[in-house]
N, C-alpha and C positions, 0 to 999 in steps of 0.2 A: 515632708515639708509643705507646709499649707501655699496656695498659691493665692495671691492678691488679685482681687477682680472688679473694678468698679466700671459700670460703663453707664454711661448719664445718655440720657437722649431726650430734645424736645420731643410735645405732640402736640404738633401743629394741624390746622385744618387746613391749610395750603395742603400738606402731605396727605388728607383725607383722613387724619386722626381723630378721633372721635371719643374722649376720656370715659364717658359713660360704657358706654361697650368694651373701652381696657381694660379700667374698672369690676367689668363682670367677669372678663376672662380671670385676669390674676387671679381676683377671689372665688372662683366657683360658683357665682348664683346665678341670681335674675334680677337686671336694672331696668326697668322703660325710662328711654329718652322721652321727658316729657315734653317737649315741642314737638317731636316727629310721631312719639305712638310707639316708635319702633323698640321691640321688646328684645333685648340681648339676653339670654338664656344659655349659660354655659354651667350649669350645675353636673352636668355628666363628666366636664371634666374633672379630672384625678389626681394627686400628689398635692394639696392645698394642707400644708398640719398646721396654717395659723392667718390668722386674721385679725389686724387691730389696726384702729383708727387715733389718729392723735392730730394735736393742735392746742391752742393759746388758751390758757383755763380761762379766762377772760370772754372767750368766746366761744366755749362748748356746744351752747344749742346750734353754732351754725354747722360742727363737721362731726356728729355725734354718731349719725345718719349717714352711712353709703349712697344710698339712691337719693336723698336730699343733698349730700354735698357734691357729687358731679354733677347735679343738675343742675345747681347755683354756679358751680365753676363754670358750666357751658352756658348759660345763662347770660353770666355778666360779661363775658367779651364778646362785644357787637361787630368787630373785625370778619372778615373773612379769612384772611390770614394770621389770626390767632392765634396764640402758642395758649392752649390752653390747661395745660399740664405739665409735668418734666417727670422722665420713667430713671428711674437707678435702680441699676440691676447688680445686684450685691453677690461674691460668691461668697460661700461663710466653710470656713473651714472643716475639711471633713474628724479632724481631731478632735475639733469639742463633740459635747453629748447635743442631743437633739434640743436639751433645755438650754443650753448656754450657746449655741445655734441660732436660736429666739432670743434669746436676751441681748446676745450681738446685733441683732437686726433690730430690735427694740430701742438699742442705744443708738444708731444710725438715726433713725426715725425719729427719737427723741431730740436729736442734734440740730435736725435739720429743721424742726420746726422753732428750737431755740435761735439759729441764724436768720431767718427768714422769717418769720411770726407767720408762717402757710399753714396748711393742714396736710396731713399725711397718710397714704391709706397703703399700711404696709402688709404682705403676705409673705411668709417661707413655706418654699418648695420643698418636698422629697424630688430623690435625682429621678430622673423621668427613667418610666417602664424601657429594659433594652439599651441601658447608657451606663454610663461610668457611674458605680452605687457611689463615688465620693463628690461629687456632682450636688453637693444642696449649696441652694443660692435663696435668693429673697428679692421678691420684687416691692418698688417703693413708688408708689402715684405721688408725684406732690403737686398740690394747686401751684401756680403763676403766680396767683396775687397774698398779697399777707390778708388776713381774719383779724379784726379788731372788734371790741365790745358793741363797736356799731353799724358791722358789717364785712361786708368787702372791700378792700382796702387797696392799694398803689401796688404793682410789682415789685416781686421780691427781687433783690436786686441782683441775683444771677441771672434774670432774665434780659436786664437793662444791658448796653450796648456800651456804660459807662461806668464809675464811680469803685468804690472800694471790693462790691463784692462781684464784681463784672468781667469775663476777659477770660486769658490761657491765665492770668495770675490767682484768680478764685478757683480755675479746674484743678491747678496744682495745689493748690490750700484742701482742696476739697482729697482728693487723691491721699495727698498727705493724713490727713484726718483719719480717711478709710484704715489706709496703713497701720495707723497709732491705735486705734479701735482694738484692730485683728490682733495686731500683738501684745494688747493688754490682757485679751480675752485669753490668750493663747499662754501667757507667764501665768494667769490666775489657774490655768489647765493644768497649767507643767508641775504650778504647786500644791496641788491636792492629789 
């Protein structure tokens, strides 16, 4: 029986988060923070079977580009306190194949950049060396702010303290979704 796993988290720079260097971890490469110099280089690490970037056709040139779009994300909030990310961490059911794995994590990522007009930079894991082999999950960077044809735009509104997609009542919206996701993926499994 597959187990349902969504766990959201700001990355704030109060917390000492820093998108660009998350960024490198998930995906395995090399980002430089270009305000600091400071080179993240996590290509050694291992279990990385997927990497895509998504966002508002509207506004491709801006999130096309890994090292360009956390750079612009860390860029445009001048705070200190910053939330300048949001990580979800997806578990994807060890049932499906490796392909319909990614395609669930695809449609997450799809989702979310449909709710929020953000950009998204999603990766799936293999279960880590020495752990439970049914252990694959997907990690999901999503910018703070929405991407528009003419830039960077207003917080998307799970960040906001208010309004319709704000609160315990969007977590549970969002939970729900995950839920409905998994078990569509999981009927289309059952019937092939």
């Amino acid at each position: 029986m597959a187990i349902l796993h969504l766990r959201l988290t700001p990355l704030s720079r109060l917390s000492g988060a820093n998108a660009i260097e998350t960024a490198a971890r998930y995906a395995a490469t090399v980002l430089v923070d270009q305000r600091s110099g400071q080179v993240y280089d996590f290509r050694a690490a291992a279990g990385v079977l997927h990497r895509e970037l998504f966002g508002p056709q509207s506004s491709a040139s801006l999130w096309q580009n890994r090292q360009d779009l956390w750079n612009a994300a860390e860029q445009c909030e001048k705070r200190k306190d910053a939330r300048v990310a949001r990580d979800y961490q997806i578990g994807l059911p060890y049932e499906l194949s490796a392909t319909e794995r990614i395609e669930l994590a695809r449609r997450w990522g799809r989702f979310l950049v449909e709710r929020y007009g953000n950009a998204v930079d999603l990766t799936v894991h293999a279960p880590p060396d020495g752990g439970d082999p049914r252990n694959h999950y997907a990690k999901v960077l999503a910018t703070t702010r929405q991407i528009t044809p003419t830039g960077w735009g207003a917080k998307t509104g799970i960040e906001l303290h208010d309004g319709a997609q704000a609160g315990p009542k969007e977590l549970r919206f969002l939970h729900n979704r995950w839920k409905q996701l998994v078990s569509e993926a999981l009927q289309v499994n059952a019937a092939t």
